[in-house]
N, CA, C and O of each residue as an XYZ file, in Angstrom:
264
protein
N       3.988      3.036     23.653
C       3.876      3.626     22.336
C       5.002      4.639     22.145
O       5.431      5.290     23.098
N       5.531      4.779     20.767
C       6.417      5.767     21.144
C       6.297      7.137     20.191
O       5.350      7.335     19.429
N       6.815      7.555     20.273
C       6.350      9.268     20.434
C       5.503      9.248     18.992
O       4.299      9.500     18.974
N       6.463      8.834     17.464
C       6.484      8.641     16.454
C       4.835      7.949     16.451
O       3.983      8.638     15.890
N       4.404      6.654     17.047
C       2.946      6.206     17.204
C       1.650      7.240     17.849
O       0.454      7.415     17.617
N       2.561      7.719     18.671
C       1.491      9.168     19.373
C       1.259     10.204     18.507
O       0.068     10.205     18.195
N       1.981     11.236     17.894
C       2.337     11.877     16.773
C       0.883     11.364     15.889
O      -0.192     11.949     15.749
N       1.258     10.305     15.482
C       0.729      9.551     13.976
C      -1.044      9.318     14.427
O      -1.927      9.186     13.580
N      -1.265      9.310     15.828
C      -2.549      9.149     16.428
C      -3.401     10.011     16.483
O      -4.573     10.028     16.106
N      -2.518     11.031     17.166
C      -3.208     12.402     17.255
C      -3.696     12.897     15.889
O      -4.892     13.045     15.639
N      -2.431     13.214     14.773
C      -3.221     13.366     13.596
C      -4.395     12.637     12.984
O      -5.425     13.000     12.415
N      -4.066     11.923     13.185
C      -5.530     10.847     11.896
C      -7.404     11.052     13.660
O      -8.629     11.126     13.566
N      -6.633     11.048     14.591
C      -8.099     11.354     15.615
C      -8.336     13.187     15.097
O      -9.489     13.596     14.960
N      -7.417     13.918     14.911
C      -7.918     15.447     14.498
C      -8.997     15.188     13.191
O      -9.889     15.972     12.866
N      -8.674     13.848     12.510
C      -9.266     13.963     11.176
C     -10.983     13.836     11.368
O     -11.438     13.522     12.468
N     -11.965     14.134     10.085
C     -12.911     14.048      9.977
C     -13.076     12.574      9.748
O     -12.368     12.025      8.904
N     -14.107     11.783     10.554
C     -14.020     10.377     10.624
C     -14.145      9.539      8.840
O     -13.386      8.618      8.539
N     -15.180     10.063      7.900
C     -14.580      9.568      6.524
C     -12.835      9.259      6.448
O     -12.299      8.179      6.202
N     -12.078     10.766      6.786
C     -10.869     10.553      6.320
C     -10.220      9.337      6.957
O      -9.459      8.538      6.410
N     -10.741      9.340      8.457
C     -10.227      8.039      9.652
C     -10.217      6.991      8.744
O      -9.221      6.398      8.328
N     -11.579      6.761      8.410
C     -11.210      5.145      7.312
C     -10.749      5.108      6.523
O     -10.207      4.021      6.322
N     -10.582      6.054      5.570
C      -9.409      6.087      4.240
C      -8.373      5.689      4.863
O      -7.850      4.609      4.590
N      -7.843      6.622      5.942
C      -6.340      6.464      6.288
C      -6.298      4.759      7.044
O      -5.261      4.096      7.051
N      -7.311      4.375      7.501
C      -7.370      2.663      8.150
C      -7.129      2.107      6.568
O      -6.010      1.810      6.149
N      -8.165      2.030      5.894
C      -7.622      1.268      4.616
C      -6.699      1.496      4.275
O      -5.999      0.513      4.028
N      -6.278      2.426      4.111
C      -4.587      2.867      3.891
C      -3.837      1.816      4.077
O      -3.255      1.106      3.257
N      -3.921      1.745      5.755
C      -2.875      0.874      6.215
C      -3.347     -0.436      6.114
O      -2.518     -1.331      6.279
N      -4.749     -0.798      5.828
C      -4.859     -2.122      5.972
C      -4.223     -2.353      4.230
O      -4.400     -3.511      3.852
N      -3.782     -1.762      3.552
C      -3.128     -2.091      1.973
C      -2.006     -2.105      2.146
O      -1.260     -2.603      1.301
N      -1.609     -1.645      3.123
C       0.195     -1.836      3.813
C       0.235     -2.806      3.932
O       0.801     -3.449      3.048
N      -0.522     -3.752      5.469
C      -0.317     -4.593      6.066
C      -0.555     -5.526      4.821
O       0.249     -6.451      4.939
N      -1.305     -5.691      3.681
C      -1.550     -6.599      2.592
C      -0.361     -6.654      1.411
O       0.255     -7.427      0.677
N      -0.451     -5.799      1.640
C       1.197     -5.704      0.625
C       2.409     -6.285      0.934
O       3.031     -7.175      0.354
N       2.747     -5.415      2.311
C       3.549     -6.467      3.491
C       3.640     -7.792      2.946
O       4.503     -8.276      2.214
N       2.448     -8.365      3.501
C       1.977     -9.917      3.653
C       2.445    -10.367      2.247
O       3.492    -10.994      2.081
N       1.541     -9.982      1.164
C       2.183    -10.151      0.018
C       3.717    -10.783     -0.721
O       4.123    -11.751     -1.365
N       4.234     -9.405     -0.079
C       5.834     -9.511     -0.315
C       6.675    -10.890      0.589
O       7.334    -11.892      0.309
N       6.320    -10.403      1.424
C       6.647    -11.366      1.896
C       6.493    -13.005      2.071
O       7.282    -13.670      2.743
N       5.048    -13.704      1.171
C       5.056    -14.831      0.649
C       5.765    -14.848     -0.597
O       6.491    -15.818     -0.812
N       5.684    -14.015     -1.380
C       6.176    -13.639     -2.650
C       8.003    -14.359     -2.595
O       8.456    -15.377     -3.118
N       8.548    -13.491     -1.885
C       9.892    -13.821     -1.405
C      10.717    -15.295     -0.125
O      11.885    -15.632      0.068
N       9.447    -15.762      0.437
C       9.609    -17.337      0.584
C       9.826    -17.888     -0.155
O      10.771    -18.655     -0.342
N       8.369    -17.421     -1.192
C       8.628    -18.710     -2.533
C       9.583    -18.851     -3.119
O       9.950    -19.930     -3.584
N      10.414    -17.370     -3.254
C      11.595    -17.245     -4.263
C      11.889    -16.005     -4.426
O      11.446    -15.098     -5.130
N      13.180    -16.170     -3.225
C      13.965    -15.044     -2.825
C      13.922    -13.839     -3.850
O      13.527    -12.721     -3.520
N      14.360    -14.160     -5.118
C      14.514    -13.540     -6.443
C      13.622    -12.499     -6.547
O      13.828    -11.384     -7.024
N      12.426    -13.032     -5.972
C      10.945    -12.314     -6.871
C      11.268    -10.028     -5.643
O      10.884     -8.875     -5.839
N      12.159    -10.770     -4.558
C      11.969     -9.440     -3.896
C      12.914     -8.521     -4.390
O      13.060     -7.480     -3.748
N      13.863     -8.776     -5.826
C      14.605     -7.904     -6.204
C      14.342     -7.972     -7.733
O      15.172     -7.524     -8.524
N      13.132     -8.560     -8.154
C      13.131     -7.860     -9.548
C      11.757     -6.753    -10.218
O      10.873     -6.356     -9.460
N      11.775     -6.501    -11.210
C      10.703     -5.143    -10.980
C      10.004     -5.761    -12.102
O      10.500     -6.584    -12.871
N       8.790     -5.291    -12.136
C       7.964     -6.225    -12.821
C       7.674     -4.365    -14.280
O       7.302     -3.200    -14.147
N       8.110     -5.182    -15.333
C       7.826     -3.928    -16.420
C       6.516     -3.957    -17.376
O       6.296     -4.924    -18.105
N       5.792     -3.001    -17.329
C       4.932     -2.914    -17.532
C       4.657     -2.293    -19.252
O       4.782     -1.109    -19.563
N       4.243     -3.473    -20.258
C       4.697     -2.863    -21.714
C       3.041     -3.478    -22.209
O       3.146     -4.466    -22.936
N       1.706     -3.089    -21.954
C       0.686     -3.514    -22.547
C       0.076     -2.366    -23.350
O      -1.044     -2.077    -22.928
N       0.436     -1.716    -24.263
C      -0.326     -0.566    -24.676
C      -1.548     -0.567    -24.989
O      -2.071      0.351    -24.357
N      -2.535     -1.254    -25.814
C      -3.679     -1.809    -25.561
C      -4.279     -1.572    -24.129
O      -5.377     -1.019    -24.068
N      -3.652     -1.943    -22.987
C      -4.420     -1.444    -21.656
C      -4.177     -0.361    -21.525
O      -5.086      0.380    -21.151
N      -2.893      0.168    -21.771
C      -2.798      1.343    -21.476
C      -3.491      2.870    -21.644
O      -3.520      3.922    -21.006
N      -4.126      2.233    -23.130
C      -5.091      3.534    -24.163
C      -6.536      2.829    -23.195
O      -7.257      3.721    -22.746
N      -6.920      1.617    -22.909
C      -7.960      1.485    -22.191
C      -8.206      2.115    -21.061
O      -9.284      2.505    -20.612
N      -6.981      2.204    -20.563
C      -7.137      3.468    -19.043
C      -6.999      4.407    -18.862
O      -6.923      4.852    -17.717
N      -6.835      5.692    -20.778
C      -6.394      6.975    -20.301
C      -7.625      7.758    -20.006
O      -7.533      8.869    -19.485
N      -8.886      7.178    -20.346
C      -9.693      7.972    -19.391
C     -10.199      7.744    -17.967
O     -11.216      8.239    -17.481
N      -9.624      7.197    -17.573
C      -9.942      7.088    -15.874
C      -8.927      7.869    -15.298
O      -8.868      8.000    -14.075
């Protein structure tokens, strides 16, 4: 393991165990995203360099109270 993995251990074991699983889901949305991207960009190289723009205002007024 290297220091950077030890470091990163120690903190999240200091944590209160709730926070332990936040920070596990955390990373299990990494590792999914990861995964994600990376079928994403098999399919078509393209898709890993363009940005997806977001213009629905209708949703947008639907979500300003959350």
């Amino acid at each position: 393991m290297t220091h950077f993995i030890q470091e990163i251990a120690a903190k999240i074991s200091a944590l209160p165990e709730p926070m332990q699983q936040e920070v596990f889901a955390f990373i299990e949305l990494m590792h999914l995203k990861a995964a994600h991207q990376t079928l994403l960009t098999q399919h078509d190289p393209a898709l890993s360099e363009q940005v997806i723009e977001w213009n629905h205002p209708k949703e947008d007024e639907a979500w300003v109270t959350y």
